[in-house]
C-alpha positions in Angstrom: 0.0 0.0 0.0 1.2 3.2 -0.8 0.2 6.0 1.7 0.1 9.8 -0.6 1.9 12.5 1.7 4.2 15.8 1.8 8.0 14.7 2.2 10.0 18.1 3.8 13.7 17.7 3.3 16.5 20.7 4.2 20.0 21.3 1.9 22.8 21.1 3.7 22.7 24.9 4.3 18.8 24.2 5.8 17.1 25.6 3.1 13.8 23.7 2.4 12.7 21.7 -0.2 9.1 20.5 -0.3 8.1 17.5 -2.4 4.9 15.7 -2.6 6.2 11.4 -2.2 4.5 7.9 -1.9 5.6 6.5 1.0 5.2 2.1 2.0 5.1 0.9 5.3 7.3 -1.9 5.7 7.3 -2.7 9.6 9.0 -0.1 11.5 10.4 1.4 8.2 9.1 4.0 6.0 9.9 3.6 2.3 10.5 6.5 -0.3 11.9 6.3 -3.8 12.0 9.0 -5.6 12.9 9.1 -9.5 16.3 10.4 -10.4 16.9 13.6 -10.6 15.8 14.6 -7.0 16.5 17.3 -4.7 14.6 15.1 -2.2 16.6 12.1 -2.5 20.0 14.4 -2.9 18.5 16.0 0.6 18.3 13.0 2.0 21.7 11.8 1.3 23.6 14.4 2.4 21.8 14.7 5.4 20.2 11.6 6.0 17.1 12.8 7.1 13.0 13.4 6.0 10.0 14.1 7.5 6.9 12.5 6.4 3.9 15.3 6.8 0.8 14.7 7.6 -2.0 17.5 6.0 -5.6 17.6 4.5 -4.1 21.1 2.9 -4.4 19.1 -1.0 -2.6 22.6 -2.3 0.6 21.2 -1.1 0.0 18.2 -3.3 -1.1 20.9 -6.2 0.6 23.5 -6.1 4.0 21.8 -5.9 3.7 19.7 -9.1 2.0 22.9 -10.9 4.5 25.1 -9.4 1.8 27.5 -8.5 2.7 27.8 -5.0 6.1 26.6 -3.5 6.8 28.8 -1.0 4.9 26.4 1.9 6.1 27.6 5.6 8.1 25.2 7.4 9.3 24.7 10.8 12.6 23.0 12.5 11.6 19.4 13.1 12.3 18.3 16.4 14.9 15.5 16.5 16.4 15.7 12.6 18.3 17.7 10.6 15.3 18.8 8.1 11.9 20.6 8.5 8.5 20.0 8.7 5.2 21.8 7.3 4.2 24.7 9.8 0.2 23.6 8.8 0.1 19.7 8.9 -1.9 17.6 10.6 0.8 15.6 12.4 4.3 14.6 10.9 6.6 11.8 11.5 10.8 12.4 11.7 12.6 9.9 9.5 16.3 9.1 9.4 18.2 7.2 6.4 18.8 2.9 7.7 19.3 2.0 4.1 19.7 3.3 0.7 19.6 0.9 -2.2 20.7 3.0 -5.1 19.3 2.9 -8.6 19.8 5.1 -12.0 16.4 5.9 -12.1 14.6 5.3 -8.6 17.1 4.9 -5.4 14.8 3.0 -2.8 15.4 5.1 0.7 14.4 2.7 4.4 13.8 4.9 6.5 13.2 4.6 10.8 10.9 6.7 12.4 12.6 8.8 15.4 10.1 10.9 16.2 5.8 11.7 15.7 3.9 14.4 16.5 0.0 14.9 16.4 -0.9 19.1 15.7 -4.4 19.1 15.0 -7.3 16.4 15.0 -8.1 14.7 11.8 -11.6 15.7 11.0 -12.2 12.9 8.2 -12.3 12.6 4.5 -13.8 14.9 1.7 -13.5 13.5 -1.8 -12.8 17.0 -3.2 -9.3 16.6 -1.4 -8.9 12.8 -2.5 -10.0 14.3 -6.3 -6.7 16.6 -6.0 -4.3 14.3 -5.0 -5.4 12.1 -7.8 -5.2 15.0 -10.4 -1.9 16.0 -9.1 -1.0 12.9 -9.7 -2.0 12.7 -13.3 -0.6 16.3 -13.8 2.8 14.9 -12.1 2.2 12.5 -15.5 1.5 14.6 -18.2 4.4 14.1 -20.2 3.9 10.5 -20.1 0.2 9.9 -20.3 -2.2 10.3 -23.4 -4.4 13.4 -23.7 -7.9 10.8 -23.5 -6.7 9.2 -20.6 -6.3 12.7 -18.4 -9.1 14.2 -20.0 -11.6 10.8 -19.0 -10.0 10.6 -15.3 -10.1 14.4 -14.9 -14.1 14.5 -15.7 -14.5 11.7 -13.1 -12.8 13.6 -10.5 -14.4 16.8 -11.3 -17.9 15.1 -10.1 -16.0 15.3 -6.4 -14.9 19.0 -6.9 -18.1 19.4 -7.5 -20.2 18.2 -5.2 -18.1 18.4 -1.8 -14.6 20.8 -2.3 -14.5 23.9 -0.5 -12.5 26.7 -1.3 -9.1 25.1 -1.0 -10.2 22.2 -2.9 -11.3 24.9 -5.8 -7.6 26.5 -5.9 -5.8 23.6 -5.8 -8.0 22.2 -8.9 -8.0 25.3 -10.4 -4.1 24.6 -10.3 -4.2 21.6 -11.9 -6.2 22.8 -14.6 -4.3 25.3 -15.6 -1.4 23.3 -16.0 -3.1 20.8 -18.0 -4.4 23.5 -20.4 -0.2 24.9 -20.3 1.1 21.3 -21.0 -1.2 21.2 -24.2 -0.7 25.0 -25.8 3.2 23.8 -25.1 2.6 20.8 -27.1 0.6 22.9 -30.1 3.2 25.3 -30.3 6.2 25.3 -32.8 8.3 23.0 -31.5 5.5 21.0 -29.9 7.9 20.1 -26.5 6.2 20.4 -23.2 8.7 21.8 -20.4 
């Protein structure tokens, strides 16, 4: 099972770096493997450290892989050398126990060294489940056929449309947006999306 959450990473020098990551359970380890290149994984390596974060805020999820918003505050975590999301729910402090390196997709175990609980879980909305899957599918674009988006985006739309509240709206608004960028990049003279 792959669990959809906001990895927080800091440089060396403790700047940020805010990715949205799958992340497996395998007993006491957390498992991430990001694609090659990543400033996550790079992060990670030279400081051997993550956080896992916790949030029902789905513009995290969108507006990092639209690159809408990226400037999402961030606080010292408690017992690693990164950061955590000022706004989640609850986070969990990972340090590196294994890295199996690959060309395209290391494989980073992780140990959980510390967990904290911010604010009650108030329960699922599909409007925010709708935006992680988009984001998702934006995340794809450059791999996935036009029909394909296009059918899964007008399913997820019902969602939006019957139960997302205003951050729901911005963050598929996001998504949108990008989709409709991806495609004029295609059409234009050259026909390469960035």
């Amino acid at each position: 099972m792959i669990h959809e959450t906001i990895v927080t990473t800091a440089a060396s020098d403790g700047r940020p770096h805010v990715a949205p990551m799958g992340a497996r359970y395998e007993g006491d380890f957390v498992v991430l493997s990001p694609f090659r290149p990543s400033v996550t994984l790079d992060n990670i390596v030279a400081t051997r450290a993550a956080v896992l974060n916790f949030t029902t805020d789905v513009r995290v999820f969108a507006g990092c892989v639209t690159h809408c918003a990226t400037d999402w505050p961030t606080l010292a975590a408690s017992r690693v050398a990164s950061v955590r999301l000022a706004e989640s729910l609850a986070h969990a402090e990972l340090e590196l126990h294994e890295l199996r390196d690959d060309n395209e997709r290391p494989v980073l175990r992780m140990k959980c060294a510390h967990r904290e609980t911010h604010a009650p879980f108030t329960g699922f909305n599909r409007a925010q489940a709708a935006v992680v899957e988009g984001s998702i599918l934006v995340s794809r674009l450059f791999m996935l056929p036009a029909d394909k988006v296009d059918r899964e985006m007008a399913y997820l739309q019902i969602a939006i449309d019957k139960t997302a509240g205003e951050i729901e709206r911005t963050a598929w608004g996001w998504l949108t947006s990008a989709i409709a960028r991806h495609r004029e990049r295609l059409a234009s003279p050259g026909g390469q999306a960035a």
